[in-house]
Every structure is written in C-alpha cells, then in structure tokens.
N, C-alpha and C positions, 0 to 999 in steps of 0.2 A: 546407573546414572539417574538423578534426581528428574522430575518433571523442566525445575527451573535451570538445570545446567543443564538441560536439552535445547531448552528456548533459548538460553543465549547463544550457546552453540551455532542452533542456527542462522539467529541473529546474526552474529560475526560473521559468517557464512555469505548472507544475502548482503552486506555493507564490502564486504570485499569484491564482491559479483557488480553491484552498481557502482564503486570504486569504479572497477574496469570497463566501466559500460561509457559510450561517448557522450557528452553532454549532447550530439546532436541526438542519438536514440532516448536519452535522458527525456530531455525537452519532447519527443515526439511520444513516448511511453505517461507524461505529464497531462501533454493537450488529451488523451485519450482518457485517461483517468477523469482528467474534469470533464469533458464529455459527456460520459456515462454518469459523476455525477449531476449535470445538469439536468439528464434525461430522468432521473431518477427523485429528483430533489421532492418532489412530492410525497412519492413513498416514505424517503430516508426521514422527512420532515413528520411524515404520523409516526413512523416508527420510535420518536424521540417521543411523541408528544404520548403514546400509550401509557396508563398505568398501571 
C-alpha cells in the first residue's frame, strides 16, 4: 500500500472516530486545542515567520 493510500486510510479513519464523537466532547477537545494555541501563538508565529 502506497504512502498516499495509507494517509487516506487513516483519514477516513479519524472522520468516522470524530463522526462518533459527541459535539459536547467535540466542543470540549476544540476549547483545548485553542488553548494551547493561544499559549503557543508566539512560538507558532516565529515558526511561520522563519526562512
């Protein structure tokens, strides 16, 4: 199996998984991502800005 029919693989994978996942963990696994990027926004910000 190729590289790219592995990625999708588990693509579809992870979309079936948050399918069944409840919008209230949805929402709660969301605040937590923005979070970390909030705390992070500096870093992530050079990170982009490197050449």
């Amino acid at each position: 199996m190729s590289d790219i029919n592995k990625f999708i693989e588990r693509a579809n994978k992870a979309q079936q998984l948050w399918k069944e996942t409840s919008s209230e963990q949805r929402s709660e696994l969301l605040e937590k991502v923005c979070e970390v990027i909030e705390d992070k926004k500096q870093e992530i910000a050079n990170t982009f800005m490197k050449k």
